[in-house]
C-alpha positions as CSV (number, residue, x, y, z in Angstrom):
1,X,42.0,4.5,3.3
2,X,41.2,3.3,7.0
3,X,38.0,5.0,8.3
4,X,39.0,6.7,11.5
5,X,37.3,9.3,14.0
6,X,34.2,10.5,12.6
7,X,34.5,8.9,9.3
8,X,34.5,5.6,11.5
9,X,31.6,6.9,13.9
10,X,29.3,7.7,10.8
11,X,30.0,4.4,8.7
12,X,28.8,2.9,11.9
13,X,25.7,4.6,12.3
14,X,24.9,4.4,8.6
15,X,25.8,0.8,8.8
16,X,23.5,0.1,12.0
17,X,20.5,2.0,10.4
18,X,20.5,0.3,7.3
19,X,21.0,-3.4,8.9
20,X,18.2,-2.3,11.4
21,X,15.6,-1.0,8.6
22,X,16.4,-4.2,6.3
23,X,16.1,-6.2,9.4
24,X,12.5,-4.3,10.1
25,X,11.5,-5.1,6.7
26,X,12.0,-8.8,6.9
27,X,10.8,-9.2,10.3
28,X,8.2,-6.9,9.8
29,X,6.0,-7.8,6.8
30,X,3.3,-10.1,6.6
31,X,3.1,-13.4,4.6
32,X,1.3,-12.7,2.0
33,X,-1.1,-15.6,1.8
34,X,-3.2,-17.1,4.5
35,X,-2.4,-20.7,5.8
36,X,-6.3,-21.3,4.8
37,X,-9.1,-19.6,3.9
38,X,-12.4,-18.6,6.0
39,X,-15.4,-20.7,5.2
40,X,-13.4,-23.8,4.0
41,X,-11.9,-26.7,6.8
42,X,-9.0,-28.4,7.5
43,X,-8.2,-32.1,8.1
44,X,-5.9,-32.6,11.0
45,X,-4.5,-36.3,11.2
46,X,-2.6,-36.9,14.5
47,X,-1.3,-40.1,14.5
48,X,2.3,-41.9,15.5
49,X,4.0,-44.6,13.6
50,X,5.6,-48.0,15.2
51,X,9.2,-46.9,16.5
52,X,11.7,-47.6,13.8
53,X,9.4,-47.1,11.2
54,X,9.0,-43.6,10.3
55,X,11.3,-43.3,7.4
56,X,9.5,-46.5,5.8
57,X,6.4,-44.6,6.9
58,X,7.3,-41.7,4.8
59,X,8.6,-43.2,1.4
60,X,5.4,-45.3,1.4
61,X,2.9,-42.3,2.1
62,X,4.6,-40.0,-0.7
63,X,4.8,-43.0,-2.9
64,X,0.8,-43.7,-2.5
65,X,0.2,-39.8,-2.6
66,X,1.7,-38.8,-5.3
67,X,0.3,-41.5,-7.2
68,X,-2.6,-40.8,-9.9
69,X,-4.2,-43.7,-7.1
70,X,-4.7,-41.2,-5.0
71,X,-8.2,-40.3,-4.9
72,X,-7.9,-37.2,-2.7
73,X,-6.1,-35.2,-5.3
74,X,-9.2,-35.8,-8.2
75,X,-11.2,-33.6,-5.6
76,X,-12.6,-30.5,-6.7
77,X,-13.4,-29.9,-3.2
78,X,-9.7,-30.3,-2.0
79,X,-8.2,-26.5,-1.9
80,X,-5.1,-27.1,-0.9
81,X,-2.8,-29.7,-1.5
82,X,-1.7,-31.4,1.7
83,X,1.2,-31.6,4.2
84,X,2.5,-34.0,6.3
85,X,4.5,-33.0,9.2
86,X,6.6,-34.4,11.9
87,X,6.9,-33.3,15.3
88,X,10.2,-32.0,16.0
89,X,10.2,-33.5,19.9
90,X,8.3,-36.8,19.1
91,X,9.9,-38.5,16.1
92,X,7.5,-41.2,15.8
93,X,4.4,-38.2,15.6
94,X,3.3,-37.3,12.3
95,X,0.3,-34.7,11.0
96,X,-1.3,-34.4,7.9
97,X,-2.9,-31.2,6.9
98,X,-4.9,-30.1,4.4
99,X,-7.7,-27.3,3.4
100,X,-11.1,-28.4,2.1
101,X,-13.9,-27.1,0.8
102,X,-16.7,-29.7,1.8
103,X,-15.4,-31.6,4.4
104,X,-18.1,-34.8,3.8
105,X,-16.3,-35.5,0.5
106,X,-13.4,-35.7,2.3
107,X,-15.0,-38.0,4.7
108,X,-16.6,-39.9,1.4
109,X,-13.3,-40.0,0.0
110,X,-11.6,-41.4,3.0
111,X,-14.2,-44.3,3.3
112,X,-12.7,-45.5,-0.2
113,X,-9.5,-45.1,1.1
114,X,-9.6,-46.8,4.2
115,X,-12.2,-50.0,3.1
116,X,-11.3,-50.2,-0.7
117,X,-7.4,-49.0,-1.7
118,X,-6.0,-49.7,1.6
119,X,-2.7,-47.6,0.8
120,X,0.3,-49.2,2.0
121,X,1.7,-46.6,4.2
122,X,-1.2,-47.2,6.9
123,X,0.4,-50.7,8.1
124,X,3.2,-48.5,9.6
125,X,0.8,-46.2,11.8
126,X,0.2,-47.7,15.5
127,X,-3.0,-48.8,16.0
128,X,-3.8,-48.7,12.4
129,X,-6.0,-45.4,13.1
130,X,-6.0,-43.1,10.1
131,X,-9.1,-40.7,11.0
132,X,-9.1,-36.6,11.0
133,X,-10.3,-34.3,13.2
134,X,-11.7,-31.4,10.8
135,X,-12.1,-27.8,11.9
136,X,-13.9,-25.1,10.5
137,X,-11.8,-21.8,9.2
138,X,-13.6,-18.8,11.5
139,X,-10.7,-16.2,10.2
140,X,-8.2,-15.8,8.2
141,X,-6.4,-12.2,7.0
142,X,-8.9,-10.5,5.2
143,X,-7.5,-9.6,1.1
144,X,-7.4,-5.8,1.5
145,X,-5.1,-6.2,4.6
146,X,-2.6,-8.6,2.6
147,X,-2.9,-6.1,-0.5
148,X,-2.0,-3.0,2.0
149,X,0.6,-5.7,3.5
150,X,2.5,-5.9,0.2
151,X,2.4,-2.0,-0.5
């Protein structure tokens, strides 16, 4: 049976409610894990790879990465895994991301990298420069706020 009249006018409302509430509850929650966590420090790599290159660039740095070579991941003081990223205006821009908890093993670790193992995938960066910036996590969503967050 067609809905017609007021039958029509309340599916409607009903209708517009519920896709407004469900659409409230996706938009509106929170992500229930911070990106990092305050205290620890991220590595930010900003670097570009030679034009023409990237997707060599990319099999060669997941090849080398998620290798049992790679020294990185042995780390106690590594938190979170890495990610490497590409800028989605400047193909030829990548960053590489990651969440530490003593950033001069990281740097330790990277000295081996760059002057013993010499990964493959660096012949494919311009310049050859393969150095982070770190940064210091001042605040991140405190655990009783994600815990209310979730309900």
């Amino acid at each position: 049976m067609p809905l017609t009249g007021l039958s029509l006018m309340l599916h409607l409302i009903i209708k517009k409610r519920y896709l407004t509430d469900h659409a409230a509850d996706e938009e509106g929650s929170m992500a229930q894990e911070p990106l990092a966590t305050k205290g620890n420090y991220l590595h930010i790599y900003d670097f570009r790879v030679q034009k023409g290159h990237e997707d060599e660039f990319i099999r060669s740095f997941e090849k080398f990465d998620y290798s049992d070579g790679n020294p990185m991941h042995k780390s106690s003081a590594q938190v979170k895994d890495g990610v490497l990223c590409r800028d989605t205006e400047d193909p030829q821009r990548f960053f590489l991301i990651a969440e530490w908890a003593d950033i001069e093993e990281h740097a330790r670790i990277r000295k081996v990298l760059a002057n013993e193992i010499k990964p493959e995938f660096i012949k494919y960066i311009e310049g050859g420069k393969f150095v982070p910036k770190y940064v210091e996590v001042v605040s991140s969503t405190p655990e009783e706020i994600l815990n209310k967050a979730a309900g």
